[in-house]
C-alpha positions in Angstrom: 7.5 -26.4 -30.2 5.7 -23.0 -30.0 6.8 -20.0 -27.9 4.4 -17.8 -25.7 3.3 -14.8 -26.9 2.1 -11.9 -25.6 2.3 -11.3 -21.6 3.5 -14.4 -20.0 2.5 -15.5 -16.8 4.5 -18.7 -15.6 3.3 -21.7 -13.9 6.3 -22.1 -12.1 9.6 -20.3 -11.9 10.7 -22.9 -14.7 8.5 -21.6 -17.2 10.4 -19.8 -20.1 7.2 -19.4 -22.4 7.8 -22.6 -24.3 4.1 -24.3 -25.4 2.3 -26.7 -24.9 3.1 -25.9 -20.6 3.5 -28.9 -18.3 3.9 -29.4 -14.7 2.7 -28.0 -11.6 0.1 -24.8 -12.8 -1.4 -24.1 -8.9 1.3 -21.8 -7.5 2.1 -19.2 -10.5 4.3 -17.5 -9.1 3.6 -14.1 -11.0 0.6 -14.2 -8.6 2.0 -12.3 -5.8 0.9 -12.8 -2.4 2.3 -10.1 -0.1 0.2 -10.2 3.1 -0.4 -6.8 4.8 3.1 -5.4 3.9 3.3 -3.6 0.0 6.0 -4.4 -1.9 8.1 -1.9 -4.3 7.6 -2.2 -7.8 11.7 -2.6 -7.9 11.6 -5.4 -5.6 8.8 -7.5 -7.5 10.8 -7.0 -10.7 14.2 -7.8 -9.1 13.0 -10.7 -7.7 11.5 -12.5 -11.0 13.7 -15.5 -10.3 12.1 -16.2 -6.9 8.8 -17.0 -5.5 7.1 -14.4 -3.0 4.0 -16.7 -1.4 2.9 -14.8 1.7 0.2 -16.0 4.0 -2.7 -13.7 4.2 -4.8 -12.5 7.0 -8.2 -12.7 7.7 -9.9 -8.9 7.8 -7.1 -7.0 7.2 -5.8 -5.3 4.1 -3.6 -7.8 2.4 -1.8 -6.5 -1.2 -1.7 -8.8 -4.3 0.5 -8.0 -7.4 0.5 -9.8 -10.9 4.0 -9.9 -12.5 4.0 -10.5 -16.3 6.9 -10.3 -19.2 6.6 -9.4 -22.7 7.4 -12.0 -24.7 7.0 -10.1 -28.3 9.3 -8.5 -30.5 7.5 -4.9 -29.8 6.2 -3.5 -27.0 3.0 -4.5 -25.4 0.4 -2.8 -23.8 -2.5 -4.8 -22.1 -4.7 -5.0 -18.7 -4.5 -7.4 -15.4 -7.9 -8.4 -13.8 -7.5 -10.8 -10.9 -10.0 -13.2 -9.3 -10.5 -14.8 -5.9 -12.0 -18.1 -6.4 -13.5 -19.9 -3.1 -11.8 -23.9 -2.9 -15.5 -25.2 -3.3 -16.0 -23.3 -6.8 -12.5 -24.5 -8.5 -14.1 -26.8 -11.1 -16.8 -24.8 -11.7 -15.2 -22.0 -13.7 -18.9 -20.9 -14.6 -19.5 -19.6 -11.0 -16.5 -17.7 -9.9 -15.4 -16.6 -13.9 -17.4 -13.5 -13.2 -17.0 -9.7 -12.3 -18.4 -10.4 -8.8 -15.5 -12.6 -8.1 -12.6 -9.9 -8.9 -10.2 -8.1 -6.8 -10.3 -4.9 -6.7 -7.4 -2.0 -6.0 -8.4 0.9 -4.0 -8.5 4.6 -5.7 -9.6 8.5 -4.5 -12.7 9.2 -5.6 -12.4 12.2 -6.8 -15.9 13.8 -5.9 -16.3 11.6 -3.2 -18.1 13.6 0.1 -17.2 10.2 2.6 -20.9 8.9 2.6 -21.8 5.4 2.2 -23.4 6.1 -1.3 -20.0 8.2 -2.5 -17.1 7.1 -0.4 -13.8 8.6 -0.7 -12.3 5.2 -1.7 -13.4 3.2 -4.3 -12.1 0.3 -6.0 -11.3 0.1 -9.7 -10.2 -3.2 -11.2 -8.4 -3.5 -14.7 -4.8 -2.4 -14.2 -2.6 -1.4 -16.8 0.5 -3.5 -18.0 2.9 -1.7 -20.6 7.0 -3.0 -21.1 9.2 -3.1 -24.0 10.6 -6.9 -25.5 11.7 -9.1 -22.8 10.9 -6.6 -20.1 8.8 -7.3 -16.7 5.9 -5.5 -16.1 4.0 -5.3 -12.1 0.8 -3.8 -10.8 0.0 -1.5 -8.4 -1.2 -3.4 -5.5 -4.8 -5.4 -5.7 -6.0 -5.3 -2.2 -8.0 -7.9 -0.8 -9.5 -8.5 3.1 -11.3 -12.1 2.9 -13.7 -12.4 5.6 -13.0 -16.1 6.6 -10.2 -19.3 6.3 -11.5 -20.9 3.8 -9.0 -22.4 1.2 -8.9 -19.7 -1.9 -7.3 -19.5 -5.0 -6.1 -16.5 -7.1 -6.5 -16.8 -10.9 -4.8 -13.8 -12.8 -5.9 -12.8 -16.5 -3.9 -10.6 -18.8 -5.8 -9.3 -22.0 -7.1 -6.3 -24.3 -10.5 -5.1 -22.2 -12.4 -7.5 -20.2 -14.6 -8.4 -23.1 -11.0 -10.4 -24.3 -11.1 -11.6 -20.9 -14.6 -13.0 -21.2 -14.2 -14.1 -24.3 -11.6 -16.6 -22.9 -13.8 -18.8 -21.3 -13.5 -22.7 -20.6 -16.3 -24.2 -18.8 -14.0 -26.6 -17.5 -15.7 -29.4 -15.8 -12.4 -31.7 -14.0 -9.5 -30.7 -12.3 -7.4 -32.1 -15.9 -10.0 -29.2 -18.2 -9.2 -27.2 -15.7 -5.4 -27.4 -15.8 -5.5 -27.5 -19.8 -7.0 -24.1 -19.6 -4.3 -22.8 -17.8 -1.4 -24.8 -19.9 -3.0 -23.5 -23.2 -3.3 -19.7 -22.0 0.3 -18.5 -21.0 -1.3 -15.0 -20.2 -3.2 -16.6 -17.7 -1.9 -17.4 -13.8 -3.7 -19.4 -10.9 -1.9 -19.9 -7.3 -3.3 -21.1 -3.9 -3.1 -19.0 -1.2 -3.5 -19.6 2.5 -5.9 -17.4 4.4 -4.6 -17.2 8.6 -7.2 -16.1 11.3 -7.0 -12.4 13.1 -6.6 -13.5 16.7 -5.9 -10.2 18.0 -7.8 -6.7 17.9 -6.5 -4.8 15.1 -7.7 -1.1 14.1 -6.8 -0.4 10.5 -7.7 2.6 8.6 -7.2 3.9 4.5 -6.3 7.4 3.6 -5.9 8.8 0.4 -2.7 10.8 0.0 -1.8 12.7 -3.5 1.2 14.7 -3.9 0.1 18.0 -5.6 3.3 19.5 -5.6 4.8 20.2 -9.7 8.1 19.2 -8.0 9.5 15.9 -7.3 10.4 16.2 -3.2 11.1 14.4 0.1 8.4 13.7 2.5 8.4 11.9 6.0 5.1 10.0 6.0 4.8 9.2 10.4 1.8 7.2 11.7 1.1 8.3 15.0 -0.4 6.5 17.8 -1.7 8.3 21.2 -2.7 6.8 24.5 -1.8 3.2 23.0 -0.9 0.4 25.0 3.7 -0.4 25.8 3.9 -3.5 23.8 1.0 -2.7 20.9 2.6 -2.8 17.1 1.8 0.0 14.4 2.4 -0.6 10.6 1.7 1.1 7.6 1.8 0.7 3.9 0.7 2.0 0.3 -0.5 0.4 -2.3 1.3 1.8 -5.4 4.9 2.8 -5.6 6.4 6.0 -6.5 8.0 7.1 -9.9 11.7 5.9 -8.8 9.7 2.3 -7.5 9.7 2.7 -3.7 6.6 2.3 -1.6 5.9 4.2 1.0 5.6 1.6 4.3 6.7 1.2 7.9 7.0 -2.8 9.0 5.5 -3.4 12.4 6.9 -1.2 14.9 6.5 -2.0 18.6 5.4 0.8 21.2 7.7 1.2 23.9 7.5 2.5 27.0 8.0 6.7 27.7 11.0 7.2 29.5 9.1 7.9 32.9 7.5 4.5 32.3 3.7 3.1 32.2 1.9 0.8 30.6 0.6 3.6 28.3 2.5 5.9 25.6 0.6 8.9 25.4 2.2 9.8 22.1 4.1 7.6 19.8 5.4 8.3 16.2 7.1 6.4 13.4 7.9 7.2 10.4 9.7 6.6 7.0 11.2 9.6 4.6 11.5 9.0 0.8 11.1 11.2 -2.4 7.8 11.8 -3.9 7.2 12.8 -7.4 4.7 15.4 -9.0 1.7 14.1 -9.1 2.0 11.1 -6.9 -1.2 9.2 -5.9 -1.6 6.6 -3.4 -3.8 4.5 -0.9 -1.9 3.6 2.9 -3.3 1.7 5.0 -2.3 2.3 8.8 -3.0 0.0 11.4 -2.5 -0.4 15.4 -2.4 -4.5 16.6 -2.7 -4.3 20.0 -1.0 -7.4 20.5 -3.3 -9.0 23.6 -3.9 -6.1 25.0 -6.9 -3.9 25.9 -7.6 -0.8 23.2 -7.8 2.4 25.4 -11.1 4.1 25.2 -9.3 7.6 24.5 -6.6 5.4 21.7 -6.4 7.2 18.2 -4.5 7.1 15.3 -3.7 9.0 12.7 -0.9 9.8 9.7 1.2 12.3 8.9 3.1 13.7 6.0 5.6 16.2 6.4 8.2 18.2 4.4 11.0 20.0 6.4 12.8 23.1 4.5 14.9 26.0 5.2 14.3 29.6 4.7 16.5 31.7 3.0 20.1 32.1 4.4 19.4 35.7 5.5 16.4 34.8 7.6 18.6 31.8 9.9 19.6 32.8 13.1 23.5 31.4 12.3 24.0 29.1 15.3 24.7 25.6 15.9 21.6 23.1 15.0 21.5 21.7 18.8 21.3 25.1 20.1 18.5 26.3 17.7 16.6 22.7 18.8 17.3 23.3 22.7 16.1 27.1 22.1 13.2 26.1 20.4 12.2 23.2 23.2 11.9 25.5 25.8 9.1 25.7 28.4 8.5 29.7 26.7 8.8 28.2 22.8 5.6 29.3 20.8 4.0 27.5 18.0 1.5 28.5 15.9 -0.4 28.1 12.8 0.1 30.6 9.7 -3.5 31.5 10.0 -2.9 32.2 13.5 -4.1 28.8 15.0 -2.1 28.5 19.0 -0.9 26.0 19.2 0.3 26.3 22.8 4.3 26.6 24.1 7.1 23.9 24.2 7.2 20.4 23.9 3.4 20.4 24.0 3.1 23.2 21.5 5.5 21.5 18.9 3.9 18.0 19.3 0.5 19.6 18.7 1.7 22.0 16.1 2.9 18.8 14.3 -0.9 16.8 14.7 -2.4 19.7 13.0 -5.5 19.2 10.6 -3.3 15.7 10.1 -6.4 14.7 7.4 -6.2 17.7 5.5 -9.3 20.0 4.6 -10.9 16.9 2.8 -10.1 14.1 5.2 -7.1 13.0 3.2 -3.2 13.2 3.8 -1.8 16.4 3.2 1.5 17.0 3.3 2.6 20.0 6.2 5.6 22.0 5.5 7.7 22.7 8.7 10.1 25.6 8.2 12.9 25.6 10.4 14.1 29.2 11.2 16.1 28.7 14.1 14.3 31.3 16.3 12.1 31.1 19.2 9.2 30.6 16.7 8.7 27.5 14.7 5.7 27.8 12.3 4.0 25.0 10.8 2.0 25.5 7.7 -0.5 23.3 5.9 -0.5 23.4 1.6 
């Protein structure tokens, strides 16, 4: 009996590399369905003994990750491509074995100006896999909006170049030349998925975020919805995970009401804080499900990314931090920009001071940097 080599991608969680492969080959489950919610690099390696199988939705931005270990004695470095195959093309490897037929993962482009001939988000599609012997290996998130319900399946490839890739074809006419393919190719993967209909109105929007700061720090990345309906949901999530494995992500969130009540919040924020390292680059996807309800015609949406730090010790007025807040919430507060935007006085001010330029110069994220003085002056400045 021969043992995989190379990147192994098991046909079930029973698979330990041995050859020739036997059993159920249709739910891989180093194909990784995650739905709309990303999924930290740490988490998909922890969980190598279980099976993630996530429905995904119809329209919306669901994230796919292919898991592989290196089964050689050195280490290995090679590249993913994934597929979505369409039910009606599964025996007909000829049709859907094809660049047309990959997923993609979504990237800056980094001259792009935001028109439809040079967006600012593009899609790339190898992705690299490196580990050591007997270490597990993940992707960044493939992302993936299928545009109807039909039954699909996901057939993962890990290889040199895409030439290798090609190069391992098998015209496979039956479902048994089809399943012999996969048995006979451990660095290949196929699982169903199940695709659910959008039955509410969803608005769901990428932005490129990229932390040029040379130092690894903590940022609160905060969607924030305005005039949205008591009851709607916000989410967001990013598509690659930081150095340390986390992913930057808020699960669905519901909008409550304002204390005053209404069945509108003019101004809702959520948020998540976790530390960013130099040179960071990411897609997140933000979204607003309005959950039955009516969109607002004045309804927007946007995300934030803040860093709070504090001045030197000589330049803090020395009192309590709930003082310093109170003092700095009053009616008389002002706010402004360092290049001497007004932003206006109080609670107003602050909340406005904190939606500045929230797309950045370029229409990406940009982080802000809030520096707390503990005065009657809180300045909010934009890197």
């Amino acid at each position: 009996m021969a043992n995989a080599t190379g990147f192994l991608l098991r046909t079930s969680l029973s698979d330990n590399g041995s050859l020739p492969r036997s059993g159920t080959w249709t739910y891989c489950p180093d194909i990784i369905p995650a739905g709309i919610t990303a999924i930290s690099s740490n988490d998909l390696v922890n969980s190598y003994g279980s099976a993630t199988d996530k429905i995904l939705t119809q329209g919306l931005t669901n994230y796919l990750y292919v898991r592989a270990k290196n089964m050689n004695a050195t280490s290995l470095a090679q590249v993913a491509y994934l597929f979505q195959v369409d039910g009606s093309l599964v025996l007909q490897p000829q049709l859907w074995y094809t660049a047309q037929h990959l997923v993609g993962y979504d990237v800056k482009n980094p001259e792009g100006d935001g028109s439809p001939d040079d967006p600012k988000i593009i899609k790339k599609y190898a992705q690299p896999l490196t580990a050591e012997p007997g270490q597990i290996a993940v992707t960044n998130a493939y992302t993936w909006a299928p545009d109807n319900t039909n039954h699909h399946c996901l057939v993962a490839v890990v290889a040199d170049n895409w030439n290798a890739v090609l190069n391992n074809y098998n015209p496979a006419g039956t479902m048994d030349a089809l399943a012999l393919w996969i048995y006979n190719n451990p660095s290949m993967g196929w699982h169903n998925v199940n695709i659910q209909p959008l039955t509410t109105t969803v608005y769901e929007t990428p932005i490129a975020y990229q932390h040029t700061s040379p130092e690894d720090e903590q940022i609160t990345f905060s969607i924030v919805a305005q005039n949205v309906p008591v009851g709607a949901r916000v989410s967001f999530s990013a598509n690659t995970s930081t150095k340390s494995g986390e992913v930057i992500g808020q699960d669905w969130t519901t909008v409550p009401s304002k204390p005053g009540g209404g069945a509108i919040n003019p101004d809702f924020e959520v948020g998540t804080t976790l530390t960013v390292n130099s040179g960071f680059a990411t897609i997140i996807t933000y979204r607003t499900d309005f959950n039955g309800l009516t969109p607002p015609a004045n309804f927007s949406m946007h995300m934030k990314a803040t860093k709070t730090v504090n001045p030197p010790q000589s330049a803090v007025v020395k009192d309590s931090f709930f003082e310093s807040y109170h003092r700095a919430h009053l009616a008389d507060a002002v706010f402004g920009h360092v290049d001497g935007t007004a932003h206006g006085q109080g609670y107003h001010g602050f909340r406005k001071m904190m939606g500045f330029a929230p797309g950045g110069g370029d229409g990406d994220l940009s982080d802000s940097i809030v520096v707390i003085v503990g005065s009657h002056t809180t300045t909010a400045v934009s890197s």
